[in-house]
VMD Tcl script that builds the backbone (N, CA, C; Angstrom):
set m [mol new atoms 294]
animate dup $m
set s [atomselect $m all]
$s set {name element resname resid chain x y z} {
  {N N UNK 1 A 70.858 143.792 44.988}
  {CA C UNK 1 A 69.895 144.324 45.920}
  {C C UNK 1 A 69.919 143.474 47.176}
  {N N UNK 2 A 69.886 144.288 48.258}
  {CA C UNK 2 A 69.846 143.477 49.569}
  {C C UNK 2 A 68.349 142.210 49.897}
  {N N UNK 3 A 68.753 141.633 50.795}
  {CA C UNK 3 A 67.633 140.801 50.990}
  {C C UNK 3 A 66.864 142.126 51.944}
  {N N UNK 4 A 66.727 143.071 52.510}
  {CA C UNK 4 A 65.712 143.548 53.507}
  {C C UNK 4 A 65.390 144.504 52.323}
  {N N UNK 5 A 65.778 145.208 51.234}
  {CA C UNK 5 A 65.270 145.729 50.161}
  {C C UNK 5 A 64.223 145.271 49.745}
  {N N UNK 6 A 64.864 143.957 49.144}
  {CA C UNK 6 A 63.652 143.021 48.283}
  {C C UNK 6 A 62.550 142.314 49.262}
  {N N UNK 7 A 62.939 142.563 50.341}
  {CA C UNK 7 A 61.682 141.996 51.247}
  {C C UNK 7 A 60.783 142.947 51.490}
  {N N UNK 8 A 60.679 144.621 51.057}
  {CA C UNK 8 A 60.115 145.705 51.518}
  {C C UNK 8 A 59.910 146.115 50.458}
  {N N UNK 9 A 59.991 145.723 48.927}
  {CA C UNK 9 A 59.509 145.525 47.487}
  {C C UNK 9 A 58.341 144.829 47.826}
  {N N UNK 10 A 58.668 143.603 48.293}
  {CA C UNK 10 A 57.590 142.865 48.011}
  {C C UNK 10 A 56.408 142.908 48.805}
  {N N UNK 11 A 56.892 143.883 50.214}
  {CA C UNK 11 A 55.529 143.881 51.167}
  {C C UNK 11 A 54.804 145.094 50.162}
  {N N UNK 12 A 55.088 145.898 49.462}
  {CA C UNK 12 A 54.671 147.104 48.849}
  {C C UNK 12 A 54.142 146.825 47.941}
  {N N UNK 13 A 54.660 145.679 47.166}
  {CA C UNK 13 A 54.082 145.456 45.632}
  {C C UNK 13 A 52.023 145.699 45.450}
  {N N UNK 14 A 52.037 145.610 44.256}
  {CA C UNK 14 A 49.976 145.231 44.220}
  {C C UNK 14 A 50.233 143.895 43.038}
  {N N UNK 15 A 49.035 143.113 43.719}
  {CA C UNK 15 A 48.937 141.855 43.619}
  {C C UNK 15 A 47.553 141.886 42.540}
  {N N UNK 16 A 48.048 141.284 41.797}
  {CA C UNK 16 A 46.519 141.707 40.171}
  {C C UNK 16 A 45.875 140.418 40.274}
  {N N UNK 17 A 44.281 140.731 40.511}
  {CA C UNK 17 A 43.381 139.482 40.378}
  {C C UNK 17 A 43.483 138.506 41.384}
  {N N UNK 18 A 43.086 137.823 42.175}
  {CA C UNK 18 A 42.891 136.703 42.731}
  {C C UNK 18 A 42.018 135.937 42.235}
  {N N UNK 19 A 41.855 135.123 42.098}
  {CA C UNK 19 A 40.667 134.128 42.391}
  {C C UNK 19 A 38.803 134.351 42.220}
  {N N UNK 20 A 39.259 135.434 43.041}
  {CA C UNK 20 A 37.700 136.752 43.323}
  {C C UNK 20 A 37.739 137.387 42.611}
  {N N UNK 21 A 38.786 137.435 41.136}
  {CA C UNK 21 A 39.232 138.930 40.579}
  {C C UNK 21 A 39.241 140.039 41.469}
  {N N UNK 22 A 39.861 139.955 42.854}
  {CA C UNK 22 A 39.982 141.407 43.399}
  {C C UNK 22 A 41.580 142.001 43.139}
  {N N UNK 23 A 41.879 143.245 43.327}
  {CA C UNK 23 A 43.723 143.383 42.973}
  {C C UNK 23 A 43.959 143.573 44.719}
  {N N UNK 24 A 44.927 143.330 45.224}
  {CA C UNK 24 A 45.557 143.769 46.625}
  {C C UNK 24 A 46.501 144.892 46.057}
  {N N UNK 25 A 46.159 146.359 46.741}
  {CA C UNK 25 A 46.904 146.633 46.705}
  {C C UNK 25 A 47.198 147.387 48.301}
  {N N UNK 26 A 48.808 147.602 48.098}
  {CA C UNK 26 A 48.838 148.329 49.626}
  {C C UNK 26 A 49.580 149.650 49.727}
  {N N UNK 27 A 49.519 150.403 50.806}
  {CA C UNK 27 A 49.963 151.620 50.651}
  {C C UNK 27 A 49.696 152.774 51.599}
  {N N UNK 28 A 49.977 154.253 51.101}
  {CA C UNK 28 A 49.053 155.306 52.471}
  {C C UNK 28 A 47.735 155.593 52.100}
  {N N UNK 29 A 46.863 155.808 52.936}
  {CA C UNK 29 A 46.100 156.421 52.383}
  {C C UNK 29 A 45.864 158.099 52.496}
  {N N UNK 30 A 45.780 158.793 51.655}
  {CA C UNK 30 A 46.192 160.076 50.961}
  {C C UNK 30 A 45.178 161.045 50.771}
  {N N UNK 31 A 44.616 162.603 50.899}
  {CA C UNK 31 A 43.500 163.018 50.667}
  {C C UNK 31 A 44.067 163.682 49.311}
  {N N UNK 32 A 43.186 163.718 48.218}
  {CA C UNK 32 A 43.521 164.277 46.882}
  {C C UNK 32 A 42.681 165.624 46.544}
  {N N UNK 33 A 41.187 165.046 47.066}
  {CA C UNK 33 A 40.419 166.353 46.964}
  {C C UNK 33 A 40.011 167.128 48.231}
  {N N UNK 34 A 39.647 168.345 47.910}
  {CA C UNK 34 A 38.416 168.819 49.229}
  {C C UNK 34 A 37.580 169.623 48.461}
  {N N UNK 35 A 36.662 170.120 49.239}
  {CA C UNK 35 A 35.173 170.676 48.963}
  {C C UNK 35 A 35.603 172.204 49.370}
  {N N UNK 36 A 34.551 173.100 49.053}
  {CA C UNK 36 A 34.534 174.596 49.799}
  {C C UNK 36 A 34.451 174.802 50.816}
  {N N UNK 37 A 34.617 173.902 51.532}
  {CA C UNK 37 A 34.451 174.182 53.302}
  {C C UNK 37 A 35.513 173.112 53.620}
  {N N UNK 38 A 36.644 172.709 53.163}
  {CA C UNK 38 A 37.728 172.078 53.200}
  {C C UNK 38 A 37.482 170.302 53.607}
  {N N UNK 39 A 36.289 170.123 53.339}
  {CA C UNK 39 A 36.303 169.184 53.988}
  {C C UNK 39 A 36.637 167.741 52.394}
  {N N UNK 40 A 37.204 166.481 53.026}
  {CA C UNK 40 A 38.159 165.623 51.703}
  {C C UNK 40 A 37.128 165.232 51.190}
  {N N UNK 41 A 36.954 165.149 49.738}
  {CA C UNK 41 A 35.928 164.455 48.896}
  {C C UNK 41 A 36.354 163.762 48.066}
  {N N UNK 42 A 37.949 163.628 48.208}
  {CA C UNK 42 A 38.588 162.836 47.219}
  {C C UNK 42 A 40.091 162.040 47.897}
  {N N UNK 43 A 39.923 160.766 47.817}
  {CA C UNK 43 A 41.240 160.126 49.175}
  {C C UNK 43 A 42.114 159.295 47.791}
  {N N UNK 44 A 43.456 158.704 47.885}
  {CA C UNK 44 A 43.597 157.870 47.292}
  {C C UNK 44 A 44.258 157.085 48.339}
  {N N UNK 45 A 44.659 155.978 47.747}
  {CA C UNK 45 A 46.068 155.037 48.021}
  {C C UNK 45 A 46.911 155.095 47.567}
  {N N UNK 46 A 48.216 156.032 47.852}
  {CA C UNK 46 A 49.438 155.768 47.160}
  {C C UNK 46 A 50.850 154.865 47.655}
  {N N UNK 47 A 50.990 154.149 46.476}
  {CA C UNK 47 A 51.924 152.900 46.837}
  {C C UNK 47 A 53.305 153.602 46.758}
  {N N UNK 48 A 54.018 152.717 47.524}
  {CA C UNK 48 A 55.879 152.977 47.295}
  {C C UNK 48 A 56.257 152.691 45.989}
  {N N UNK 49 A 55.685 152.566 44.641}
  {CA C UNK 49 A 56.125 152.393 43.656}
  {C C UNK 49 A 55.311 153.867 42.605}
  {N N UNK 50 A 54.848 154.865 43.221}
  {CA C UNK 50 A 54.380 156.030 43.182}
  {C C UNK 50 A 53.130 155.664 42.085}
  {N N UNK 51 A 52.076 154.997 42.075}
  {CA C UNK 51 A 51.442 154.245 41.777}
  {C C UNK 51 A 50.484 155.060 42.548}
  {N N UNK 52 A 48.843 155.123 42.153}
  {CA C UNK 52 A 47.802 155.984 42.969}
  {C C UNK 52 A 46.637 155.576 42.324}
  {N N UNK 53 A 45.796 154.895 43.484}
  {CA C UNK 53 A 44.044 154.292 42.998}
  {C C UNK 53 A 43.177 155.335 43.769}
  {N N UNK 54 A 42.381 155.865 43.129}
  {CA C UNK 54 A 41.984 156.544 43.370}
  {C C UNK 54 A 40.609 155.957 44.330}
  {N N UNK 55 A 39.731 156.115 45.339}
  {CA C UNK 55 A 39.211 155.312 46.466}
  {C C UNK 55 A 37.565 155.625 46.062}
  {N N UNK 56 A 36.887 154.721 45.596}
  {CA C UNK 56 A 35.699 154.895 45.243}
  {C C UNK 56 A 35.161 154.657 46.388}
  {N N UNK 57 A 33.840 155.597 46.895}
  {CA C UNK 57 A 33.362 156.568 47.874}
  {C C UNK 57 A 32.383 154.908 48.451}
  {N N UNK 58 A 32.537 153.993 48.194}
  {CA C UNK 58 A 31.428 153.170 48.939}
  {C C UNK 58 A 31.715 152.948 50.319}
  {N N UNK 59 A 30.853 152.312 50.946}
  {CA C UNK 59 A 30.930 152.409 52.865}
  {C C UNK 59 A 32.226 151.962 52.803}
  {N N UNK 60 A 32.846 151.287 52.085}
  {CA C UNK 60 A 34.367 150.462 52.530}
  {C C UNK 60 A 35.359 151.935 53.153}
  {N N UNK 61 A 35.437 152.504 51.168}
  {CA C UNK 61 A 35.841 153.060 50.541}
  {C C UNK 61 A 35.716 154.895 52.173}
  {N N UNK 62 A 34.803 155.294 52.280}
  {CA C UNK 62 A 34.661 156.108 53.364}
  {C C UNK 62 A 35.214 155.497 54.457}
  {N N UNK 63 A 35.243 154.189 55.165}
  {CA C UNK 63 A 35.776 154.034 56.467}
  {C C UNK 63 A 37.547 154.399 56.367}
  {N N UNK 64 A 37.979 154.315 55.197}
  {CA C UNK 64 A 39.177 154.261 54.921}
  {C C UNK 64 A 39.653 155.980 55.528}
  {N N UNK 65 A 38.647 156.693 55.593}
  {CA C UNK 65 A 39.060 158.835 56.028}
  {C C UNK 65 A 39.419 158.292 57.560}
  {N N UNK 66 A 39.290 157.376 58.014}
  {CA C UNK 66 A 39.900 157.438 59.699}
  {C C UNK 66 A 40.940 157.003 59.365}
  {N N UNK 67 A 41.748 156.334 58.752}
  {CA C UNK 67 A 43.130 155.417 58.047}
  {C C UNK 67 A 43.633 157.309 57.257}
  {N N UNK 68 A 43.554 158.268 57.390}
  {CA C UNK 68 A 44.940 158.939 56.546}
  {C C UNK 68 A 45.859 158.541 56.978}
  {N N UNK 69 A 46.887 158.925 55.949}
  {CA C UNK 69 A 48.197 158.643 56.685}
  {C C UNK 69 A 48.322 157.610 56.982}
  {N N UNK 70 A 47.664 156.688 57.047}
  {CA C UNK 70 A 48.205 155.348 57.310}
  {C C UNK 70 A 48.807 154.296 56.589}
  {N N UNK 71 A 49.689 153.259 56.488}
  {CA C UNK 71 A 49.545 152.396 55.612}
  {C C UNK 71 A 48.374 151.260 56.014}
  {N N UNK 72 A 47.765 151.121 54.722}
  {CA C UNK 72 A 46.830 149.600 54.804}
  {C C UNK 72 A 46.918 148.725 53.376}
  {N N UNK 73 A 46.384 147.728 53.428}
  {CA C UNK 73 A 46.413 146.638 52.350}
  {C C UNK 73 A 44.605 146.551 52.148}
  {N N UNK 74 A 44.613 147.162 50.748}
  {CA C UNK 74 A 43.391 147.104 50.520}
  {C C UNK 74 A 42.792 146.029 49.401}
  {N N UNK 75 A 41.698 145.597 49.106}
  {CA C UNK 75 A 41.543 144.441 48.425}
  {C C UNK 75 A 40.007 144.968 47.759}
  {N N UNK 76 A 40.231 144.892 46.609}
  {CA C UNK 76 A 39.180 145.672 45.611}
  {C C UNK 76 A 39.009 145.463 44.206}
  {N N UNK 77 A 37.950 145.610 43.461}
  {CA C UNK 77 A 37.974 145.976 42.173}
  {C C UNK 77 A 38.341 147.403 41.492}
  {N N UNK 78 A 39.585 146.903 40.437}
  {CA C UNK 78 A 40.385 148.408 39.886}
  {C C UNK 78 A 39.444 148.552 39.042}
  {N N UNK 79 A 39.581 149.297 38.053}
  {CA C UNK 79 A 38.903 150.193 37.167}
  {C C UNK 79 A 39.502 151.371 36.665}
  {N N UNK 80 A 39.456 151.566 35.146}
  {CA C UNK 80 A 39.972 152.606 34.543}
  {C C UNK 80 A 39.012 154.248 34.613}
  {N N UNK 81 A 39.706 155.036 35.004}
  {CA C UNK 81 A 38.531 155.772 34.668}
  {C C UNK 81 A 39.001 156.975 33.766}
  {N N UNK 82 A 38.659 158.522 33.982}
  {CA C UNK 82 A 38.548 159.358 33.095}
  {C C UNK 82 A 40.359 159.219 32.918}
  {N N UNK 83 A 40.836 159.647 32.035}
  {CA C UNK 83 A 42.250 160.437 31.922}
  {C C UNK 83 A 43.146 158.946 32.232}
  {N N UNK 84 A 42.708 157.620 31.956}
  {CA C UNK 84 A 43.664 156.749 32.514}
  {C C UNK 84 A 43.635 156.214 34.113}
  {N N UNK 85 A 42.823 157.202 34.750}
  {CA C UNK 85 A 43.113 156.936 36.510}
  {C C UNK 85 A 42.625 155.741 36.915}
  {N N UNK 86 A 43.347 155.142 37.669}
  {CA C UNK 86 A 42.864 153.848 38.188}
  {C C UNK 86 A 41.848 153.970 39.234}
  {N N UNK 87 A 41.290 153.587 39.625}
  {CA C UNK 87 A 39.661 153.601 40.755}
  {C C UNK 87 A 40.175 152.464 41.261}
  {N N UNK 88 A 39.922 152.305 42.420}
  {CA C UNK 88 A 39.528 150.806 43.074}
  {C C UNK 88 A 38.329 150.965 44.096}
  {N N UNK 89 A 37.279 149.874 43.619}
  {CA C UNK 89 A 36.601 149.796 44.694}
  {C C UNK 89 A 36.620 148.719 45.690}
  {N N UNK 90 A 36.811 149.276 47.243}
  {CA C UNK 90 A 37.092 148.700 47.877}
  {C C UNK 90 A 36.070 147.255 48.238}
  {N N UNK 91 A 36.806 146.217 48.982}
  {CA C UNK 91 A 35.623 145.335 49.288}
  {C C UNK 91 A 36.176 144.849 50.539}
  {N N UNK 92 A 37.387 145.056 50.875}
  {CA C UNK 92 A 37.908 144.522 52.378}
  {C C UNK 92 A 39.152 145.737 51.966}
  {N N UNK 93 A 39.747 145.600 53.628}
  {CA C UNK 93 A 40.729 146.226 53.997}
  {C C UNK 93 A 41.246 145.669 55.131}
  {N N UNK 94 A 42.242 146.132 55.309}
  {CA C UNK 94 A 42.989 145.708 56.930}
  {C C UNK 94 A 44.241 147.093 56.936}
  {N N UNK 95 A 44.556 147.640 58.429}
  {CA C UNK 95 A 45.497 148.475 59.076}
  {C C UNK 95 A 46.868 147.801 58.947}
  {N N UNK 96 A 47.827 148.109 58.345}
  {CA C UNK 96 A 49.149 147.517 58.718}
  {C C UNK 96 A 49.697 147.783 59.677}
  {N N UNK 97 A 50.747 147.334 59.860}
  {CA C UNK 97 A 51.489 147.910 61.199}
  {C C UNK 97 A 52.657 148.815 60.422}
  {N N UNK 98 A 52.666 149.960 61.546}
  {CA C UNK 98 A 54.053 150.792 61.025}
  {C C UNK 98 A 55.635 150.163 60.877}
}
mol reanalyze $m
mol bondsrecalc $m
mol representation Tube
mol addrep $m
């Protein structure tokens, strides 16, 4: 594997637990659901390793609907939820650069 491969592995990877027990993970952010009047009620983060946390709705978690499409590095508590799905709730974030 090339070195600019494995250097673009590793900006992608998710990072489990810190210190804070938070996980980093990074990625796009993605709309999964909508409502009857189309509007998103459901966003995730999906990583380059096709990997998907699903974005629990707290103030973090909502500022993230101006970020679609974007990549960001988010920093949160995961969580299992129905069917296996991972949750993260957010507690910081930051915009990457393209």
């Amino acid at each position: 594997m090339g070195l600019e491969v494995m250097e673009l592995m590793q900006a992608w990877k998710t990072e489990k637990g810190d210190a804070n027990g938070l996980t980093t993970v990074r990625g796009l952010v993605i709309p999964v659901g909508w409502d009857d009047r189309g509007r998103i009620t459901e966003t995730v983060i999906a990583t380059h390793f096709e990997d998907e946390y699903l974005i629990d709705q707290n103030e973090w978690g909502e500022e993230l609907l101006a970020f679609l499409r974007q990549r960001v590095k988010v920093m949160g508590i995961v969580k299992e939820g129905a069917g296996g799905r991972k949750i993260i709730t957010v507690k910081k974030y930051e915009l990457l650069e393209e």
